[in-house]
N, CA, C and O of each residue as an XYZ file, in Angstrom:
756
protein
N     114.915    -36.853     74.186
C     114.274    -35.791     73.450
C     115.114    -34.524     73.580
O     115.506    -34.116     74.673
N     115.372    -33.925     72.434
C     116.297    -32.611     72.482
C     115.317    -31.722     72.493
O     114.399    -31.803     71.677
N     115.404    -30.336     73.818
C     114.779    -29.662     74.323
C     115.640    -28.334     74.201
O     115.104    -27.338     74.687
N     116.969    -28.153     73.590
C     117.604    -27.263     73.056
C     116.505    -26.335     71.873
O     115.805    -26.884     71.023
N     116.582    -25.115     72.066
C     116.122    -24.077     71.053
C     116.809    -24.187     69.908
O     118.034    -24.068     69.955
N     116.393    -24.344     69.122
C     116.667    -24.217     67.471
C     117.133    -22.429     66.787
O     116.209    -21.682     66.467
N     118.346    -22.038     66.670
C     118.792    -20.821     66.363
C     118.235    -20.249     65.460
O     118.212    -20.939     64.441
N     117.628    -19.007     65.331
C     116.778    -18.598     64.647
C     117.558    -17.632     63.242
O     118.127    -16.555     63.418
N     117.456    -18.094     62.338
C     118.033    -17.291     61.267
C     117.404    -15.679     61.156
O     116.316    -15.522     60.600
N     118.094    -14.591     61.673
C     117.753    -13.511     61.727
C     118.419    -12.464     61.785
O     119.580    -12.828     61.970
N     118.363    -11.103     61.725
C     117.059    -10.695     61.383
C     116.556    -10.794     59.834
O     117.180    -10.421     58.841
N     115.022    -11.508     59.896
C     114.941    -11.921     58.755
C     114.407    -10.720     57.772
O     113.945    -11.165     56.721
N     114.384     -9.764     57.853
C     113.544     -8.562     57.473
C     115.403     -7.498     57.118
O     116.391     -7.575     57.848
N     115.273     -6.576     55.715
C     116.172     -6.238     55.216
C     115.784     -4.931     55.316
O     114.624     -4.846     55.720
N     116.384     -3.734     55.075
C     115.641     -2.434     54.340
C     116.974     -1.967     54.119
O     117.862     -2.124     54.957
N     117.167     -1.326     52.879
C     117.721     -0.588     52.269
C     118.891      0.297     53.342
O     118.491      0.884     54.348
N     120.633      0.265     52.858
C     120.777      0.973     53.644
C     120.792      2.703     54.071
O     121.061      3.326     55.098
N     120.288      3.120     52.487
C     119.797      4.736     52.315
C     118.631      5.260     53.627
O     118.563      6.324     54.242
N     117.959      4.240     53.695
C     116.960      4.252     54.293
C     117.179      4.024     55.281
O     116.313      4.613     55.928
N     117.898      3.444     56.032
C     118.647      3.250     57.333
C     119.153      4.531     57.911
O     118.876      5.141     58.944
N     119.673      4.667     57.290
C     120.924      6.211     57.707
C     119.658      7.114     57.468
O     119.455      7.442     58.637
N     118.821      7.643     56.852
C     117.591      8.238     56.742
C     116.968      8.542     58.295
O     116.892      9.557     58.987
N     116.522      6.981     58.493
C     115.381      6.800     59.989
C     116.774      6.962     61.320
O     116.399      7.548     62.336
N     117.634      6.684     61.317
C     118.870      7.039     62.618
C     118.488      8.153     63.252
O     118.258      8.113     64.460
N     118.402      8.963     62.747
C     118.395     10.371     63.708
C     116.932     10.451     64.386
O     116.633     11.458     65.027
N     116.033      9.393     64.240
C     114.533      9.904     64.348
C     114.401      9.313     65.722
O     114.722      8.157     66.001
N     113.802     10.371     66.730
C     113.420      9.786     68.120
C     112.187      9.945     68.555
O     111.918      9.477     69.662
N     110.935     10.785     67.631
C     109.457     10.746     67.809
C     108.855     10.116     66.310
O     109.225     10.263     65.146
N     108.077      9.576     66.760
C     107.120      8.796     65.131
C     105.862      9.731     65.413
O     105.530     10.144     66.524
N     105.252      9.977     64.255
C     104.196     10.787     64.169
C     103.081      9.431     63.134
O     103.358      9.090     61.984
N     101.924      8.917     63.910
C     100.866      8.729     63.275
C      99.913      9.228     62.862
O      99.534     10.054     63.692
N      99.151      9.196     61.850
C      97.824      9.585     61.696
C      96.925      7.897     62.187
O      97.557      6.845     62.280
N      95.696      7.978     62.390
C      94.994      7.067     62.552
C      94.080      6.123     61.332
O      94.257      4.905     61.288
N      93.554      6.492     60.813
C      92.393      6.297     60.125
C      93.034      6.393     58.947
O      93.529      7.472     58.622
N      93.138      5.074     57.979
C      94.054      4.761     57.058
C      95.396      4.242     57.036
O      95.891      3.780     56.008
N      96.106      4.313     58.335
C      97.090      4.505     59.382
C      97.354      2.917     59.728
O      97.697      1.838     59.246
N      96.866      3.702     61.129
C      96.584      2.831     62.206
C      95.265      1.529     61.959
O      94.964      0.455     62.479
N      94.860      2.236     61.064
C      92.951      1.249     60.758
C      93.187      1.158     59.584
O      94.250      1.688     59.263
N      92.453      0.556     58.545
C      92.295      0.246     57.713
C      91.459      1.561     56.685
O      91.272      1.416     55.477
N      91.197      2.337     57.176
C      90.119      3.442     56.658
C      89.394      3.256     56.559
O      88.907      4.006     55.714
N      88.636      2.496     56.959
C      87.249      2.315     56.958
C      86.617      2.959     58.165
O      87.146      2.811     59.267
N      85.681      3.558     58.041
C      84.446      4.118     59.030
C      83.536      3.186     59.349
O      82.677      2.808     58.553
N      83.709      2.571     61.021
C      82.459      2.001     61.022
C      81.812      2.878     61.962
O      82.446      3.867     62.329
N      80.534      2.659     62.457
C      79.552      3.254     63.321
C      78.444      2.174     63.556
O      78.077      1.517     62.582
N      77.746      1.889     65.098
C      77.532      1.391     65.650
C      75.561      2.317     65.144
O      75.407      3.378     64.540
N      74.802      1.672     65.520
C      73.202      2.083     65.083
C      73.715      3.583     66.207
O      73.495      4.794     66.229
N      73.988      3.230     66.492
C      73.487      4.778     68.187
C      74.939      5.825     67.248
O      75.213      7.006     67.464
N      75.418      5.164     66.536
C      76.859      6.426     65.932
C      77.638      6.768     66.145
O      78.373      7.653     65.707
N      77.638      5.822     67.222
C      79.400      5.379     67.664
C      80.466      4.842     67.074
O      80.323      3.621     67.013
N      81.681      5.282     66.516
C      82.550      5.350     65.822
C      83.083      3.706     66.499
O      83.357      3.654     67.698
N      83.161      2.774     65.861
C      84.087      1.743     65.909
C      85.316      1.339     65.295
O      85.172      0.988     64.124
N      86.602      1.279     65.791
C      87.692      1.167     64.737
C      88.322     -0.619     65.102
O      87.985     -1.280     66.085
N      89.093     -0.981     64.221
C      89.562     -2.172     63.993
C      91.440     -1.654     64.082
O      91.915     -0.924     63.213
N      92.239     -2.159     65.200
C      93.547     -2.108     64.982
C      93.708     -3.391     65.136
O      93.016     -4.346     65.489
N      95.287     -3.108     64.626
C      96.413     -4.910     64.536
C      97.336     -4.948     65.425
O      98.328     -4.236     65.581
N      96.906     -5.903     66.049
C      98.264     -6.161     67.644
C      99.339     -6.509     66.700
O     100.125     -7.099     67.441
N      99.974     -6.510     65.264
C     101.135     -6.488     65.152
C     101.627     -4.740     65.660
O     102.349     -4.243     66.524
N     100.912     -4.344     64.756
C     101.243     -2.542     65.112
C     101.669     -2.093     66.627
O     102.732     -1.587     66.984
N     100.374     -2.473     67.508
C     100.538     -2.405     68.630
C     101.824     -2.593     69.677
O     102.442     -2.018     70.574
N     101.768     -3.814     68.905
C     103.146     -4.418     69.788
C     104.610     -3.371     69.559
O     105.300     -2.977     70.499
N     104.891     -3.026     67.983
C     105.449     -2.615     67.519
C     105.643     -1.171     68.331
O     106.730     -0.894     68.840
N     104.336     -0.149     68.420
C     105.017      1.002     69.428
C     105.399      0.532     71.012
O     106.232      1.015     71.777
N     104.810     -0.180     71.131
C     105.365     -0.668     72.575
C     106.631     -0.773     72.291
O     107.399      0.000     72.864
N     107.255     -1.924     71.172
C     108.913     -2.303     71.112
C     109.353     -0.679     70.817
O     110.433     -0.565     71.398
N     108.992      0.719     70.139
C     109.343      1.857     69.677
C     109.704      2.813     71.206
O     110.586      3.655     71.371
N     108.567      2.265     72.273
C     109.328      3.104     73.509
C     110.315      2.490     74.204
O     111.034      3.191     74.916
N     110.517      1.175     74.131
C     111.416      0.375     75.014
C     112.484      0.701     74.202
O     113.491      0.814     74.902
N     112.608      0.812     73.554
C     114.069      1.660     72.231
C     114.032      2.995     72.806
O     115.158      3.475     72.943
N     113.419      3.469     73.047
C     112.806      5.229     73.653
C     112.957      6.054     72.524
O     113.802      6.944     72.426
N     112.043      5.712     71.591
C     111.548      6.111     70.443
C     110.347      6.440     70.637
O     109.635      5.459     70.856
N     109.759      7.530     70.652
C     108.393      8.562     71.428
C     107.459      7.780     69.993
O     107.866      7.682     68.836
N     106.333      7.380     70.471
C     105.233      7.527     69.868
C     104.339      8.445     69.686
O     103.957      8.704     70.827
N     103.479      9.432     68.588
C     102.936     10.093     69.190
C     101.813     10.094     67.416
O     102.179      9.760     66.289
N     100.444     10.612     67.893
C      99.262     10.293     67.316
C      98.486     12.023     67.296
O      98.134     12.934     68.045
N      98.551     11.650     65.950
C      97.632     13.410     65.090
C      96.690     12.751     64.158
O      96.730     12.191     63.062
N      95.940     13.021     64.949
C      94.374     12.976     64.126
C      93.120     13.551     64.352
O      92.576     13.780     65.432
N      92.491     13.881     62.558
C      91.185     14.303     62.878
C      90.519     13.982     63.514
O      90.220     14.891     64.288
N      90.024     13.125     63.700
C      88.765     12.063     64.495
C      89.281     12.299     66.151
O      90.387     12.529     66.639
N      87.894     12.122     66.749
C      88.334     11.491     68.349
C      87.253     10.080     68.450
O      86.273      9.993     67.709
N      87.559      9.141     69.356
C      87.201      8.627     69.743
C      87.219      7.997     70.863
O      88.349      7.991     71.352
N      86.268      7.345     71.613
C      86.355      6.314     73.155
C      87.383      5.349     72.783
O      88.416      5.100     73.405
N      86.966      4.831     71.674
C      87.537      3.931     71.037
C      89.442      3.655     70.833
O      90.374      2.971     71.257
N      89.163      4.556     70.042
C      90.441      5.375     70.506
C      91.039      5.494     71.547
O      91.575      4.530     72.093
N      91.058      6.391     71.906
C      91.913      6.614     73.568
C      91.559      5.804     74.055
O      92.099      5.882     75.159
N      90.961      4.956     74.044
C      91.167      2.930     75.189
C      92.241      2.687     74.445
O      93.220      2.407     75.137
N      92.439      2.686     73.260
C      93.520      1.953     72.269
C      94.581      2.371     72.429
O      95.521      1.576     72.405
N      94.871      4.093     72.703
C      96.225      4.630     73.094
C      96.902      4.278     74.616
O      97.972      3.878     75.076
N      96.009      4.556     74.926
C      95.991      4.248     76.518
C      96.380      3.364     76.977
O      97.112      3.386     77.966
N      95.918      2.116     76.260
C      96.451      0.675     76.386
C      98.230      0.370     75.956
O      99.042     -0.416     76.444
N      98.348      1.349     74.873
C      99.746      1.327     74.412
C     100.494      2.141     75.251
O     101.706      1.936     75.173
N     100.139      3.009     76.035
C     100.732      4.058     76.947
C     101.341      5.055     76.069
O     102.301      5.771     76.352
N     100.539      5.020     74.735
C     100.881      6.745     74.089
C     100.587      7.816     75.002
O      99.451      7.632     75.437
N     101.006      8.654     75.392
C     100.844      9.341     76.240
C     100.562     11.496     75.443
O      99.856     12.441     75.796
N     101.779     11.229     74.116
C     101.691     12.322     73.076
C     100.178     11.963     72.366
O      99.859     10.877     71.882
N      99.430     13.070     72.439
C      98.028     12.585     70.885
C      97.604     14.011     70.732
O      97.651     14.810     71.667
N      97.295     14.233     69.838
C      96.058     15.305     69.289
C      94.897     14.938     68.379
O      94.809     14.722     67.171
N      94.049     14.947     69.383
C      92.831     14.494     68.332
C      91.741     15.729     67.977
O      91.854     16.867     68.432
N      90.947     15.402     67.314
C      90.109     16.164     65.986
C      91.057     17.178     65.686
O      90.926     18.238     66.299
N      91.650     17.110     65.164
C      92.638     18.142     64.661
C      93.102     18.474     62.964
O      94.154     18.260     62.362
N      91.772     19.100     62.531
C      92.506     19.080     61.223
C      94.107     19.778     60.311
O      94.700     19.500     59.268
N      94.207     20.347     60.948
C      95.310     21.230     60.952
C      97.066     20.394     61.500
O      97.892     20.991     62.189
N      97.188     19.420     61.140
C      98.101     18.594     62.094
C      99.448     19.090     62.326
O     100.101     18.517     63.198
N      99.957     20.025     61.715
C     101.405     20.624     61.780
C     101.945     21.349     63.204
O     102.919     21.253     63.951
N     100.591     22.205     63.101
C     100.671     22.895     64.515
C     100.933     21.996     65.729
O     101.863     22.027     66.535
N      99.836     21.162     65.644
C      99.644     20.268     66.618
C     100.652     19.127     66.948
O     100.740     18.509     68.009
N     101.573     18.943     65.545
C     102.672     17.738     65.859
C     103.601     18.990     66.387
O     104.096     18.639     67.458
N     104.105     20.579     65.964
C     105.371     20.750     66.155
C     105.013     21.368     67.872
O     105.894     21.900     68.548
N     103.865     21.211     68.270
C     103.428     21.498     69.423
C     104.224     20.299     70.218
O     104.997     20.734     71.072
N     104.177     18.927     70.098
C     104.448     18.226     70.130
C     106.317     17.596     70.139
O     106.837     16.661     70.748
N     106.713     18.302     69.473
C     107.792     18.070     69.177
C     108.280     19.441     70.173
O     109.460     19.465     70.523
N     107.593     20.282     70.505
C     107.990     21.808     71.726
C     108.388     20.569     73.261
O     109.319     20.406     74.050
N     107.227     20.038     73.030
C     107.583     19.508     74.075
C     108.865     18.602     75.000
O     109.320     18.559     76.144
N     109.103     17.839     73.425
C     109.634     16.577     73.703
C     111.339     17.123     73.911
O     112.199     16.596     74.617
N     111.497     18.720     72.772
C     112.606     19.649     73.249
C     113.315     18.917     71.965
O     114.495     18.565     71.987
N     112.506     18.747     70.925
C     112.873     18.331     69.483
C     112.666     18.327     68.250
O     111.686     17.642     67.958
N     113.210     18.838     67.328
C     112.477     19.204     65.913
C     112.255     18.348     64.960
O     112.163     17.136     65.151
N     112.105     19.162     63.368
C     111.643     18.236     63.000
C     112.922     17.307     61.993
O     112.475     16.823     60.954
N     114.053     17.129     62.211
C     114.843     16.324     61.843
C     115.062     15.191     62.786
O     115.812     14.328     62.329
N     114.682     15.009     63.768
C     114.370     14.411     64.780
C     112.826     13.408     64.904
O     112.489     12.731     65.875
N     111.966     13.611     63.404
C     110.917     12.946     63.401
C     110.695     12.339     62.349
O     111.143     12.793     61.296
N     109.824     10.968     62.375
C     109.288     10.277     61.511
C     108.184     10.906     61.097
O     108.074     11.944     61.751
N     106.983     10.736     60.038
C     105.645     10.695     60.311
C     105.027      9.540     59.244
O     105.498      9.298     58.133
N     104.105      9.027     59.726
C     103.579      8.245     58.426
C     101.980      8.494     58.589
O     101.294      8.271     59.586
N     101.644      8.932     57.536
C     100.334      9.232     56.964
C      99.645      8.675     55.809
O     100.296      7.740     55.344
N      98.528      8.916     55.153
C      97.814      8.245     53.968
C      97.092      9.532     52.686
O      97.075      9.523     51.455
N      96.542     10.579     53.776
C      95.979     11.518     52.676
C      96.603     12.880     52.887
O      97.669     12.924     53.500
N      96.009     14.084     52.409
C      96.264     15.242     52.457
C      96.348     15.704     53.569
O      97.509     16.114     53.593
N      95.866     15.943     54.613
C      95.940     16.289     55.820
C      97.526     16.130     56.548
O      98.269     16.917     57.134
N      97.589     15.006     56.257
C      98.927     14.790     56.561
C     100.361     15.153     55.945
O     101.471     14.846     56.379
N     100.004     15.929     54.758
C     100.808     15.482     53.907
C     101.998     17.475     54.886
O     103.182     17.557     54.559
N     101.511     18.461     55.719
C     102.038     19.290     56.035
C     103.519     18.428     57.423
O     104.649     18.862     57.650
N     102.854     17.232     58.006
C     104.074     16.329     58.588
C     105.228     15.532     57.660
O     106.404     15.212     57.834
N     104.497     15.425     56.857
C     105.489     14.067     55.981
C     106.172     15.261     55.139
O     106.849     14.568     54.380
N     106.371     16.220     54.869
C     106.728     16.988     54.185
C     107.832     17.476     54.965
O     108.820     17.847     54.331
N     107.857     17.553     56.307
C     108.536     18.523     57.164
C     109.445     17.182     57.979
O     110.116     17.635     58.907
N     109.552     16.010     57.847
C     109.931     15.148     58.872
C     111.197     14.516     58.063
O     111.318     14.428     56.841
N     112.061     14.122     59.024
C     113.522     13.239     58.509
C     112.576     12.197     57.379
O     112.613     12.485     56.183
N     112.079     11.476     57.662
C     111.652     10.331     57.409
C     110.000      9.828     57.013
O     109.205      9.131     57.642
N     109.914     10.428     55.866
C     107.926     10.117     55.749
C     107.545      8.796     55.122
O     108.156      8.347     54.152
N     106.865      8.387     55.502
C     106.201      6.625     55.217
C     104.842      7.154     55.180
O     104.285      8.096     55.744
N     104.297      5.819     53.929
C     103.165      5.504     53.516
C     102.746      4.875     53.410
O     103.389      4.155     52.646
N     101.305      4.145     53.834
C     100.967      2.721     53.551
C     100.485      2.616     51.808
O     100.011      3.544     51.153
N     100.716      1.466     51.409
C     100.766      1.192     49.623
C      99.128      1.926     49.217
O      98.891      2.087     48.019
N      98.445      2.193     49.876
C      96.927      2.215     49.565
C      96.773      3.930     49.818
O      95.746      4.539     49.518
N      97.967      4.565     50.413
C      97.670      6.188     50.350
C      97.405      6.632     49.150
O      97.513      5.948     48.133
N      96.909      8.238     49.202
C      96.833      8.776     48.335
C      98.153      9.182     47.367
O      99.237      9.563     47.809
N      97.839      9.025     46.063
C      98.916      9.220     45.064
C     100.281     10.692     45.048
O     101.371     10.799     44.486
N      99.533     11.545     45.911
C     100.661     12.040     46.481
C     101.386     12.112     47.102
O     102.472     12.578     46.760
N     101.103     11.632     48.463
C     101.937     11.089     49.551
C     102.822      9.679     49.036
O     103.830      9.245     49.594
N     102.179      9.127     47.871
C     102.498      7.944     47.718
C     104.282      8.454     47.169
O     105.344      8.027     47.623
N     104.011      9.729     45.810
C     105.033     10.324     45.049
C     106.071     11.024     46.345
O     107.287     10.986     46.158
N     105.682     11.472     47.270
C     106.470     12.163     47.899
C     107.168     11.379     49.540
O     107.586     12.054     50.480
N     107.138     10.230     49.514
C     107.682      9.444     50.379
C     108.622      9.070     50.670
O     109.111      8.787     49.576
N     109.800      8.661     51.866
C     110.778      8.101     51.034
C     110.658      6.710     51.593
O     111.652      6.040     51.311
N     109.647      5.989     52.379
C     109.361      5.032     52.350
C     108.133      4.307     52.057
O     107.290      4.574     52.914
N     107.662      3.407     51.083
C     105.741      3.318     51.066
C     106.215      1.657     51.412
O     106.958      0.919     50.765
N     105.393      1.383     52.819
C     104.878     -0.173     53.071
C     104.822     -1.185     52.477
O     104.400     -0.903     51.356
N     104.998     -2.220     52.557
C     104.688     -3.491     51.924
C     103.098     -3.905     52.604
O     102.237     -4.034     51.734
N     102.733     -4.073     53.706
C     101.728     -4.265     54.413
C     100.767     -2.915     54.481
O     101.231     -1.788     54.653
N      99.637     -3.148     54.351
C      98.427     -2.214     54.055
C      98.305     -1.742     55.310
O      98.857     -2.351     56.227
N      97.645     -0.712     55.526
C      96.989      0.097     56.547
C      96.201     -1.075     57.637
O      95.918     -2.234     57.333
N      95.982     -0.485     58.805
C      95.677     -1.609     59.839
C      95.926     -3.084     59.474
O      95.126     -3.998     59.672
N      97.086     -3.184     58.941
C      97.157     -4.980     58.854
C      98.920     -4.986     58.740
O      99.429     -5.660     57.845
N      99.757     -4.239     59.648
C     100.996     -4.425     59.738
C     102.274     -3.276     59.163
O     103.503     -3.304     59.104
N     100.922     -2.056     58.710
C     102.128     -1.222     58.351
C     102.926     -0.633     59.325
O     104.108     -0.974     59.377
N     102.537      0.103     60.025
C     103.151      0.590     61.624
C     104.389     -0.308     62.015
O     105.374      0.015     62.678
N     104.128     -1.339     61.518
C     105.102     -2.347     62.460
C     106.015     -2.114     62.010
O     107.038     -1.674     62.536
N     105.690     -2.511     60.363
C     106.707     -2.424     59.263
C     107.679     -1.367     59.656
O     108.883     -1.620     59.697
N     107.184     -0.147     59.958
C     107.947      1.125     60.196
C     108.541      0.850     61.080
O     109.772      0.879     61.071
N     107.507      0.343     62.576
C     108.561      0.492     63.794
C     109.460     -0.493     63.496
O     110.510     -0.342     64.122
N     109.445     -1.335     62.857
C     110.992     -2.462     62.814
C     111.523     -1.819     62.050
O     112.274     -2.738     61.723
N     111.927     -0.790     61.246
C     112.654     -0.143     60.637
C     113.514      0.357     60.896
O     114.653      0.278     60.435
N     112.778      1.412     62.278
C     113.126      2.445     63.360
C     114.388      1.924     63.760
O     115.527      2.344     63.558
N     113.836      0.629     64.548
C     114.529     -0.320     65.223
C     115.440     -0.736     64.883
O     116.441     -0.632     65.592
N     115.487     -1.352     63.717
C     117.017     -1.169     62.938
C     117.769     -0.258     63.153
O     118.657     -0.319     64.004
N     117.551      0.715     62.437
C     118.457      1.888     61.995
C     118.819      2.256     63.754
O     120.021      2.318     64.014
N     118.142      2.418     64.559
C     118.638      2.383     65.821
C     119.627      1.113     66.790
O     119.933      1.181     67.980
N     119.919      0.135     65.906
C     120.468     -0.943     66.465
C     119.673     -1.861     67.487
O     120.130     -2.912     67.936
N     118.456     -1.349     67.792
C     117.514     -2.514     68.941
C     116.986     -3.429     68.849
O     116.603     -4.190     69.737
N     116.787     -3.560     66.722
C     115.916     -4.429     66.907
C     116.608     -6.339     66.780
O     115.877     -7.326     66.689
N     118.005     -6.356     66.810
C     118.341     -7.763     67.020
C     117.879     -7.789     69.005
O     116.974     -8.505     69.433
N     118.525     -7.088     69.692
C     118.310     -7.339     70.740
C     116.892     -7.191     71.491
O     116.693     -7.463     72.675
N     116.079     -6.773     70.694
C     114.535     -7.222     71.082
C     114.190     -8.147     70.570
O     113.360     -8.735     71.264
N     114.453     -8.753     69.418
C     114.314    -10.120     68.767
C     114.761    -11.185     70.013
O     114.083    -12.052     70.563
N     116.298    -10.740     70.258
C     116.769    -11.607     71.174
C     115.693    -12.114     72.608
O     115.161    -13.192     72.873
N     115.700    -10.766     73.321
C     114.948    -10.975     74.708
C     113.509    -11.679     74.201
O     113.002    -12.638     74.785
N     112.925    -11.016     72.979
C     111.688    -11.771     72.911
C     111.639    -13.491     72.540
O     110.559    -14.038     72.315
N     112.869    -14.202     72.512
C     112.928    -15.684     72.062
C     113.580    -16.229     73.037
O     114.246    -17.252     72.880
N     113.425    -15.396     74.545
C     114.285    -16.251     75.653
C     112.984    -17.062     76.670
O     113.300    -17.792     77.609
């Protein structure tokens, strides 16, 4: 019985090389949540507790974004328990939550990290967001944003909101940074 690994034709995932040279310089990602990270949907529990639905593709994906040491970091209106178990678990450590105002709060963010904003991604869905994606190297959209963010992008998703867009991005990142054959690699040993 041959117990040899079968060579994996890869990387099987392409992006543009405009778009490459675009995401290179970027070393913080800016999320919004809700539309984002979730699907946009609002749920709530009888007592009115905010319940959200994320995708361990995404997940995985900022995890592979710090092991590259590509900063994750999360601006959003909403707070939740829910939430921060979910960041927490990823070891986002950057967030601003209920925050309608998100500019302040990301370049607060970017004070920190001792980096501007040519130095950032952001990917968002509606208006709120649209003062990051405006100001960042690199703005992404999931296909289901609003029609302006959609016009003013220079990347919009193949995969919808909570069901693989994030990833989509962070393997992008990953590219244009050269990591992502060699995380492919370690992850098939």
């Amino acid at each position: 019985m041959d117990t040899s690994a079968r060579p994996l034709p890869y990387p099987a995932q392409n992006f543009a090389p405009g778009l490459l040279l675009r995401a290179q310089p970027v070393e913080v990602l800016f999320l919004d949540v809700d539309g984002v990270l979730t699907d946009g949907g609002l749920y709530f529990t009888e007592a009115g507790e905010a319940i959200k639905r994320f995708h361990t593709l995404d997940g995985h994906g900022i995890k592979l974004l710090q092991r590259a040491g590509i900063t994750p970091a999360v601006v959003t209106g909403r707070d939740s328990p829910a939430l921060r178990l979910r960041l927490q678990a990823l070891g986002v450590v950057h967030a601003r939550f209920g925050t309608e105002d998100k500019r302040p709060a990301a370049e607060a963010i970017l004070a920190e990290l001792g980096l501007g904003w040519a130095a950032a991604a952001a990917m968002g869905d509606d208006w709120p967001d649209l003062p990051m994606l405006r100001r960042a190297a690199l703005a992404v959209c999931p296909p289901g944003a609003h029609p302006e963010l959609l016009a003013m992008a220079h990347h919009v998703t193949q995969r919808a909101a909570g069901a693989g867009a994030v990833r989509e991005l962070c393997d992008l990142l990953l590219t244009a940074r050269g990591a992502y054959v060699r995380l492919l690699d370690e992850a098939c040993q």
